[in-house]
N, C-alpha and C positions, 0 to 999 in steps of 0.2 A: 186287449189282444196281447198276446205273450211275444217273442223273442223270434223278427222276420229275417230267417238267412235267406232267402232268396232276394232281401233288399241289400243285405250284406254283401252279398254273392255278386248283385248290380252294382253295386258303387264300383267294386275292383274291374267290374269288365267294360265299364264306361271310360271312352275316353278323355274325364272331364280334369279341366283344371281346379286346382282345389288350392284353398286357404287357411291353412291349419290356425286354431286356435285353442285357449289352456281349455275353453270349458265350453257351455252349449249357449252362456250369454253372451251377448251384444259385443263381447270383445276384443283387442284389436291381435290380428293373426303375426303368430310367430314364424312364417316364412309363407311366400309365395311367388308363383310364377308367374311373369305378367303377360296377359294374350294383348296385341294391341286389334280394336275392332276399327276397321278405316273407314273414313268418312262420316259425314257430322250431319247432311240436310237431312230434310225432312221425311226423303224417298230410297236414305240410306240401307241396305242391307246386313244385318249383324252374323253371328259366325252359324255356322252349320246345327241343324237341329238333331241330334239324336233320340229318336225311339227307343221308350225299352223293352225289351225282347222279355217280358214275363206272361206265363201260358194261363188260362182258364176265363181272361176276363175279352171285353171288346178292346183292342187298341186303336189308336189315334194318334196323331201327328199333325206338327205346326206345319203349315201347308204355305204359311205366309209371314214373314215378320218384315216391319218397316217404322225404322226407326220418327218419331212426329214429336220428337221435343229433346233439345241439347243443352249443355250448360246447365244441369241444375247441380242445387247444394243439397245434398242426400236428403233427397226425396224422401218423404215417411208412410201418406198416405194418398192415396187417386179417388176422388169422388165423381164419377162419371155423369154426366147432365143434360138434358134432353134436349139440349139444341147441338150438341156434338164434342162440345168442348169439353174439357176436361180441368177439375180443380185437384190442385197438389200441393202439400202442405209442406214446406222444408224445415227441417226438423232445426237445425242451429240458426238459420237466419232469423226464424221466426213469421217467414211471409209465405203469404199462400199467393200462388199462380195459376193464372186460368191459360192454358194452352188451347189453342186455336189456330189449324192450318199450319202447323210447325212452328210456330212463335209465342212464347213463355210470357204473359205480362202479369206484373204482380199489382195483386188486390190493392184501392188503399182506400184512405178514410178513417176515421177513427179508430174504427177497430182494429183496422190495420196498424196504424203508432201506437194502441193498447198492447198489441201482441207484442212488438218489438221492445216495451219498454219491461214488461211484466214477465217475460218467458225466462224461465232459469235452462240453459244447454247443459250443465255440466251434467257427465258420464252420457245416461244414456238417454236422459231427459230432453227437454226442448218441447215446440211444438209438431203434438203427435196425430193423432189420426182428427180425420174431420168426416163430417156428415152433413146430408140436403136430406129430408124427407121426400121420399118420391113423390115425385107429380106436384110438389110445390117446395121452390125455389125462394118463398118470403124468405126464411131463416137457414143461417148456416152454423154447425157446431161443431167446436171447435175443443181436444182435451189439451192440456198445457200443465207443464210443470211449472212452479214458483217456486220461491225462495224456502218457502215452508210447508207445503201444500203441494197437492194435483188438483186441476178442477176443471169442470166443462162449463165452458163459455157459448150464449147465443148471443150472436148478430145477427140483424137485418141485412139482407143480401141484395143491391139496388143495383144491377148492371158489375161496373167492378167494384161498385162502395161496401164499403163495411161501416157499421152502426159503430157507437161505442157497445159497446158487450156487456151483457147482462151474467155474472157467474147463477148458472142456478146448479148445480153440485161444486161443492166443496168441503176442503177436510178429507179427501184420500190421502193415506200416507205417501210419503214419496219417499227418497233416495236417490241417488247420481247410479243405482240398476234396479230393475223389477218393478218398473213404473208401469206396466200395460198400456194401455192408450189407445186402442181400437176400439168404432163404435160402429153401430149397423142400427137402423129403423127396423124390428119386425112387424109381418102385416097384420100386426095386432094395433099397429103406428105409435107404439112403444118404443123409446131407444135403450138399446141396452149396451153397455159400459162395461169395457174389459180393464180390469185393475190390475195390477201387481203385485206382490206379496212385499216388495219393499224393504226387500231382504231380512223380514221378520216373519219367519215362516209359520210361526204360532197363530200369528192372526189369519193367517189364512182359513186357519181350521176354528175359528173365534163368528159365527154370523152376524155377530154384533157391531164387528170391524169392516169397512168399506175394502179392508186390503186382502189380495189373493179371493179375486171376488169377480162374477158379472154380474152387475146393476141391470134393473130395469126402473128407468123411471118415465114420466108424463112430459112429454118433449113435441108441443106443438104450437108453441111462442103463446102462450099464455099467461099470466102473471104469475100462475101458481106450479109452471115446468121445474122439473128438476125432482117436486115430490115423486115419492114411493110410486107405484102402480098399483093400480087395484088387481088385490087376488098374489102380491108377491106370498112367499109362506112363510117369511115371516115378520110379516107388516114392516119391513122397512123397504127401504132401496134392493137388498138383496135376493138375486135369485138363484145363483147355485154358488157352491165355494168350494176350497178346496183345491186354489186355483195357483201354482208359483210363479207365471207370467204367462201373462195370456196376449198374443200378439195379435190371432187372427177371429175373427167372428162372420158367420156367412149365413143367411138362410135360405134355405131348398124350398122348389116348389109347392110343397107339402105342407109348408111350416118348421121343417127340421131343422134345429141350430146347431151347429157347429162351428169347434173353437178350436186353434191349433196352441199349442202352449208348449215353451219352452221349460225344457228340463234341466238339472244341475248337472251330472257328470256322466248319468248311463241313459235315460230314454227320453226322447222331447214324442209329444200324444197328440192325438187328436181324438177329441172328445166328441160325443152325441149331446146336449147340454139340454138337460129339462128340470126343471121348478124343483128345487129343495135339494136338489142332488150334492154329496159332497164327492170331489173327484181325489180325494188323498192325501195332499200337498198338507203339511210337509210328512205325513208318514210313510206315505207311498210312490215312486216314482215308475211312472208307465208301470209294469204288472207286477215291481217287484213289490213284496209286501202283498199281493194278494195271492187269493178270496181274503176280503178282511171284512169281518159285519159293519153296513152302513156305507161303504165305499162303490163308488161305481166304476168299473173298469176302462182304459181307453179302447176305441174301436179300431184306432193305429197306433202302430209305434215306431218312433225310428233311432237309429244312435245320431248322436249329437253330428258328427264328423259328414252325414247323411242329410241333414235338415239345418239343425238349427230354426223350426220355421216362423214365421211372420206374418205377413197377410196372405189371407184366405179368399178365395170368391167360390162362387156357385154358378155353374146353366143347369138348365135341361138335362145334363146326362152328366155331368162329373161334378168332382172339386178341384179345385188348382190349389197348391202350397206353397208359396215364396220360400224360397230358402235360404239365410245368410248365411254360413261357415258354409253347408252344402253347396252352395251355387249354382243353384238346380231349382228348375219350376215342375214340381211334381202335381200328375193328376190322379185323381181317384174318381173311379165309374161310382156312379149311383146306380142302382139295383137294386130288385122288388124287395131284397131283402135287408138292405141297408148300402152296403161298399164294398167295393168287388178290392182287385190288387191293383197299389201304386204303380205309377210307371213313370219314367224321368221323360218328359218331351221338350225339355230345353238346357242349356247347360253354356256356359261359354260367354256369358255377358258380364259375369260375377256375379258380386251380393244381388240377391234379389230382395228386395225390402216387402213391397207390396205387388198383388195383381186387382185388378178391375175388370167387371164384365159391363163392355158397353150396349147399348140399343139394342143393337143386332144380332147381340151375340160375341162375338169379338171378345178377346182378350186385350188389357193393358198392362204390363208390367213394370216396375221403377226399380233400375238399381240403385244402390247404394255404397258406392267405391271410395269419393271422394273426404270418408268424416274419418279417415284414417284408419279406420278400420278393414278398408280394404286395399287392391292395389287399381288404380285411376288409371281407365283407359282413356284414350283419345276423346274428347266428345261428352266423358262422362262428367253428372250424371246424367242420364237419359231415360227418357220414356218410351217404350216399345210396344208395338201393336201389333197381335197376333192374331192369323186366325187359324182354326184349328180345325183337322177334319178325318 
């Protein structure tokens, strides 16, 4: 999709607090204002939700937010779990926490002194997004940067224990930015692996290369997880490329994936993402550069200053888009025909890193203020529970 003034047009007439930054990465903001959000338990209230006033689609609004977990260190990703709880991955500490009734307690056991000992933090790295296969909780997956390397780690998941960790993907490039790190199970029970280009944007557009890339591979604690999938196109790991960081991955009840990916100086996208497709990266950024043969176009786009975004989720009727520079949780209708217009329904907590759809429906959100990158309210970072109506 080409060039949205009417998002343009929304940013100026919101009135939200914002974090200005050089570029649409991970970066840390060259001025800002600090909201303070007060109180810290569990049945906390956070600041005012604003609706956005854009015409043609159905709108929606946070009907409810109450904050169910304080104190974390920049929160990266939320894997939502069927007994209520919630597990959360902190990107510089290296520990994962299962939140339960407003109380954060972190995982341990071997895997857990695995992670702590192996995780490389530096830039934007650390440990990043994690995954459960639905409806079974054996194994828990985990991406992580190292010293030389990105790779996804399975553990056995026993109560709060962690296994020692099996790597079954490794050899993503990394770098201290454009590391991806988000994973999603599709109900094909494939997981599939958001990379980053690595700040080598040629491999992006390389199939051959794991980087600027989403993986599918065989991820059901088997001894032979981590290979290719059957039916990728082109027999390896790889399923669509063309990707310069890809933060968010979501699929819709239909089977539809999508991906939200950050951009370099003019459009951060959001992709429809199907088998073999190349999305542009590095020739193309959001529409500029297209029609181009072999390219597929994004189905959004936003300027950096607007998004920045991160994690993704899916219900029933929309997408949600975490946004960091933005600081805004934007939704996007699902419609017969694909996706109707964004609309800002939250704003005022900060970075948004990640959201999560729980059981019911519900929203989770994680900011992330406290990795310097943003400016640290009272209580942060925090987890936030929405619901939406």
């Amino acid at each position: 999709m080409s060039l949205h003034p009417r998002i343009i047009a929304l940013a100026c007439a919101l009135p939200l607090t914002l974090a200005a930054c050089s570029s649409s990465s991970d970066s840390a903001p060259t001025a800002s204002a600090e909201r303070i959000v007060s109180g810290t338990t569990p049945t906390t209230e956070v600041s005012p939700t604003t609706p956005a006033e854009i015409g043609g689609d159905a709108h929606a609004s946070v009907t409810s937010q109450e904050v169910v977990a304080t104190g974390l260190d920049a929160p990266w990703s939320i894997a939502t779990m069927a007994d209520g709880s919630l597990l959360v991955s902190e990107r510089d500490t290296a520990l994962i926490k299962r939140v339960r009734a407003g109380i954060a307690t972190s995982l341990n056991g071997p895997g857990a002194d695995t992670l702590r000992r192996v995780v490389n933090n530096a830039g934007e790295g650390g440990l990043l997004g994690i995954a459960v296969l639905p409806g079974d909780t054996t194994y828990l997956y985990a991406y992580i940067t190292r010293a030389d390397d990105n790779a996804v780690l399975r553990m056995e998941l026993n109560g709060d224990l962690l296994s020692q960790p099996t790597a079954i993907v490794e050899g993503i490039p990394a770098a201290k930015n454009h590391d991806g790190g988000r994973m999603a199970f599709g109900p094909d029970g494939f997981l599939y692996i958001a990379t980053g280009d690595a700040g080598q944007g040629a491999k992006a557009a390389d199939p051959g290369s794991m980087a600027g890339k989403i993986l599918r591979v065989v991820a059901k604690g088997g001894a032979k997880d981590g290979r290719a999938a059957p039916g990728n196109p082109w027999g390896n790991r790889v399923w669509s490329m063309g990707h310069r960081n890809v933060e968010g991955l979501a699929f819709v009840a239909d089977g539809r994936l999508y991906a939200t990916e950050l951009g370099q100086d003019a459009w951060d996208e959001l992709n429809l993402i199907t088998a073999g497709s190349d999305y542009g990266w590095p020739s193309t950024e959001g529409t500029d550069g297209l029609p181009a043969d072999g390219i597929t176009a994004p189905v959004e786009t936003w300027t950096p200053d607007d998004a920045s975004p991160s994690g993704l989720a899916a219900t029933h009727e929309a997408l949600y888009v975490a946004s960091l520079k933005g600081e805004r949780l934007w939704r996007i209708p699902l419609t017969a025909d694909g996706t109707g217009e964004p609309e800002v329904i939250l704003d005022g907590i900060g970075r948004i890193r990640d959201v999560a759809v729980g059981a019911d429906g519900s929203l989770y959100v994680a900011t992330t203020n406290t990795d310097g990158r943003g400016t640290a309210r009272k209580g942060d970072d925090r987890i936030v529970h929405l619901t939406v109506g």
